[in-house]
RODOSE-973338 format. One record per residue (C-alpha): residue number from 1; x, y, z; residue in one letter. Coordinates in nm, 3 decimals. Example, Ala and Ser with C-alpha at 12.3 -4.5 7.8 and 13.67 -1.06 7.14 Angstrom:
! residues 2
  seq       c1       c2       c3  type
    1    1.230   -0.450    0.780     a
    2    1.367   -0.106    0.714     s
***
This chain:
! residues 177
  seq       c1       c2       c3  type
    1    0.000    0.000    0.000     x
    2    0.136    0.341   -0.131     x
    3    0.182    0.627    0.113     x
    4   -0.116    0.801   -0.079     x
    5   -0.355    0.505   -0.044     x
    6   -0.241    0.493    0.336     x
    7   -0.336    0.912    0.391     x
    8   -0.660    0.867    0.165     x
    9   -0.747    0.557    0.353     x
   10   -0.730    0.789    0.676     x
   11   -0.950    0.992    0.541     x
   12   -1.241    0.855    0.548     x
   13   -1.151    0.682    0.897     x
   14   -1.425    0.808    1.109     x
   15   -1.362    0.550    1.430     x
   16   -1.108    0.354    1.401     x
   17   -0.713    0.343    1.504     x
   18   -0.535    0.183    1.202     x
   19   -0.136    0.104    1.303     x
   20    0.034   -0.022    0.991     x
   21    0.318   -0.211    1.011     x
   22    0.664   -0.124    0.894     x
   23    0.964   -0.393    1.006     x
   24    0.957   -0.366    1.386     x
   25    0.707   -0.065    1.446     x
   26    0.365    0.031    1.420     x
   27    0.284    0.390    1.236     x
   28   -0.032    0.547    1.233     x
   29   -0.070    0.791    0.977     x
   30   -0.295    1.170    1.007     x
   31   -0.626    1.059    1.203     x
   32   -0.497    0.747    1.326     x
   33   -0.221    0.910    1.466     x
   34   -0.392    1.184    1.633     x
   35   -0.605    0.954    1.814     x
   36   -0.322    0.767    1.931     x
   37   -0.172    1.109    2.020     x
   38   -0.390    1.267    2.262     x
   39   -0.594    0.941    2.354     x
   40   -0.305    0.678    2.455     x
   41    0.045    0.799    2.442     x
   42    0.171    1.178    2.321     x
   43    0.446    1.001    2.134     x
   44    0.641    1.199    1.912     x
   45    0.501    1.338    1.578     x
   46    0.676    1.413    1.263     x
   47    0.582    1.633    0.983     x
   48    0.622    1.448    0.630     x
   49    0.577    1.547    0.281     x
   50    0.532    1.348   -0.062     x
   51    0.499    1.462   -0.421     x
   52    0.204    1.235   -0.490     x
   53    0.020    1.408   -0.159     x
   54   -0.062    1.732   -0.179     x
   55    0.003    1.835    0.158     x
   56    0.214    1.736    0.483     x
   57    0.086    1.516    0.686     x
   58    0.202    1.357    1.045     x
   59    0.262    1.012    1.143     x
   60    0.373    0.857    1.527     x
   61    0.542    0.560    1.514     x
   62    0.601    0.264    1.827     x
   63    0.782   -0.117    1.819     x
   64    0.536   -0.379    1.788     x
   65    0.689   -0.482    2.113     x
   66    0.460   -0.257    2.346     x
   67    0.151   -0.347    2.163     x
   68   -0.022   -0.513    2.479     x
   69    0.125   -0.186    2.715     x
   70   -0.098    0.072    2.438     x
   71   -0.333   -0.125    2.273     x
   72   -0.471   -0.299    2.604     x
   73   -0.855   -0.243    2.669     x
   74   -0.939   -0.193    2.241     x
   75   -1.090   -0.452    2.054     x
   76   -0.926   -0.560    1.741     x
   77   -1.074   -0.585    1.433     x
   78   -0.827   -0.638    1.216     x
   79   -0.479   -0.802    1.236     x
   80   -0.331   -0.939    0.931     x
   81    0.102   -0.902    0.846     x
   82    0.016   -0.516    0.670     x
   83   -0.246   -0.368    0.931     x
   84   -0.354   -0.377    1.264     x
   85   -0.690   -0.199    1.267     x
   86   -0.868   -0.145    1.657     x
   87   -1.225   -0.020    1.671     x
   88   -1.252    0.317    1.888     x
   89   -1.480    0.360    2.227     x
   90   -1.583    0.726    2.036     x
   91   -1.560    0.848    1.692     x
   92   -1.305    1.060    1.573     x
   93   -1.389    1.432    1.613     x
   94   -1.306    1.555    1.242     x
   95   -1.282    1.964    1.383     x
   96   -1.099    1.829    1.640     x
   97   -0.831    1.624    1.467     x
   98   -0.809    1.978    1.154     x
   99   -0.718    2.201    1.470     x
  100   -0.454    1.951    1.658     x
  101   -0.304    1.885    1.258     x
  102   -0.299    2.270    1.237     x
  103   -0.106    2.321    1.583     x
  104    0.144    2.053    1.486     x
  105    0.240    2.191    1.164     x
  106    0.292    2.529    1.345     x
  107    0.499    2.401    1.606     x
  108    0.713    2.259    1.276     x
  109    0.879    2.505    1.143     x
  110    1.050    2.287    0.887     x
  111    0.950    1.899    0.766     x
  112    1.254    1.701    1.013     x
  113    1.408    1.450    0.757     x
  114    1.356    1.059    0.837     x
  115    1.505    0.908    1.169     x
  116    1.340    0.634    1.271     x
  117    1.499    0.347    1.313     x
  118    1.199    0.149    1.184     x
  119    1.143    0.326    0.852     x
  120    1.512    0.279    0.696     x
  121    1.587    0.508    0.410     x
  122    1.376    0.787    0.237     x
  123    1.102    0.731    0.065     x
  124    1.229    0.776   -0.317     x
  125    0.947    1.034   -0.385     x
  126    1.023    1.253   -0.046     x
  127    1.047    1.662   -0.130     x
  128    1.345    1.837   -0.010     x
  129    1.238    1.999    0.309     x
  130    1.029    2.310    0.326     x
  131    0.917    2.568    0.555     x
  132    0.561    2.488    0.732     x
  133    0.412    2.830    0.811     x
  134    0.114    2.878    1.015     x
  135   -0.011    3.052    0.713     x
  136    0.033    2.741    0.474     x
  137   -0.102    2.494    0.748     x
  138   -0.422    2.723    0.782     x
  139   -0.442    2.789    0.379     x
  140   -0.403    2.370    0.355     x
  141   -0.714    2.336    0.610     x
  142   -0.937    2.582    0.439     x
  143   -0.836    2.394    0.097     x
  144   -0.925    2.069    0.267     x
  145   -1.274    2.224    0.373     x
  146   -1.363    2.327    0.041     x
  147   -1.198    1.985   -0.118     x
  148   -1.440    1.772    0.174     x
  149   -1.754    2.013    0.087     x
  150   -2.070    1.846   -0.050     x
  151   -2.213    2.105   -0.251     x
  152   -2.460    1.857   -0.386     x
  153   -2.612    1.803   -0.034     x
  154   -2.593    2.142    0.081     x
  155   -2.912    2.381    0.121     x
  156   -2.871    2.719   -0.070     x
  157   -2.838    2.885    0.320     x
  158   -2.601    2.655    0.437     x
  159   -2.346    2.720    0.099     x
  160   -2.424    3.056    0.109     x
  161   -2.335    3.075    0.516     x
  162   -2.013    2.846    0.428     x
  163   -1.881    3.049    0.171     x
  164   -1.887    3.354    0.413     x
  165   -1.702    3.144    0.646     x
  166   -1.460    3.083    0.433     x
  167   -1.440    3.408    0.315     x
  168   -1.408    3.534    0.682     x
  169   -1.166    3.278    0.752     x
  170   -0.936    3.358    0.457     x
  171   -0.900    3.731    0.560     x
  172   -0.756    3.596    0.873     x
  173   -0.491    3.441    0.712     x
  174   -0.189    3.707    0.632     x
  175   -0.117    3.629    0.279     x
  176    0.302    3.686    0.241     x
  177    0.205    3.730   -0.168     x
***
């Protein structure tokens, strides 16, 4: 499974932790990871970036080793040699997970190249690091907003009171142009 299938596959995750696994560790990728974040362990994030997704994205990592020590108490739904996929008490808050992604990509003020032990070299498609302002993480949530938006579904009031939100929103943001 490509990177991009994992991160699209996280996004429509709604209440599940999904821990893929990579040699020795587990990762969890974006919602996954955010869940495991502030609801188990505040392991430590980092801030990646991949030609073939359009935006960074955060993944936590931990050996297979301590599965029973952080997994303990959620029922597994999944386990097969790619995945490990354990079904949530709650659903993930969507608002909730978009403003703990945008504090994390302000805290970064650059992408941190690969370390972990458990992911060996590069990934061949990796972009040479780049500043992370809190103006590009913002400007990448309102994208993601309007890229999520069923306009299709939407009442004429409720587009109409969206698209001042966004407008509102985007005035907020201090465009360096």
């Amino acid at each position: 499974m490509t990177y991009k299938e994992r991160i699209d596959k996280e996004d429509r995750n709604h209440n599940c932790l999904i821990l893929y696994k990579e040699g020795i560790f587990f990762k969890a990728y974006e919602q996954s990871a955010y869940v495991f974040h502030t609801r188990i362990a505040p392991f430590q994030l980092k801030v990646k970036t991949l030609k073939d997704v359009e935006q960074p994205y955060i993944t936590l990592g931990f050996p297979q080793s301590q599965r029973e020590k952080y997994l303990d108490g959620l029922r597994i739904i999944e386990d097969n040699p790619e995945y490990l996929i354990a079904e949530l008490p709650e659903p993930i808050n969507k608002d909730a997970f978009v403003s703990w992604k945008l504090g994390v990509l302000a805290s970064t003020a650059t992408q941190e190249p690969s370390s972990d032990a458990g992911e060996g070299a590069e990934h061949p498609d990796a972009q040479p690091e780049r500043e992370l302002t809190e103006e590009n993480a913002a400007l990448a949530a309102l994208l993601n907003k309007v890229l999520d938006l069923n306009l299709a579904a939407m009442t004429p009031m409720a587009a109409f009171n969206f698209l001042y939100q966004f407008q509102t929103d985007l005035k907020q943001i201090s465009l360096n142009v």
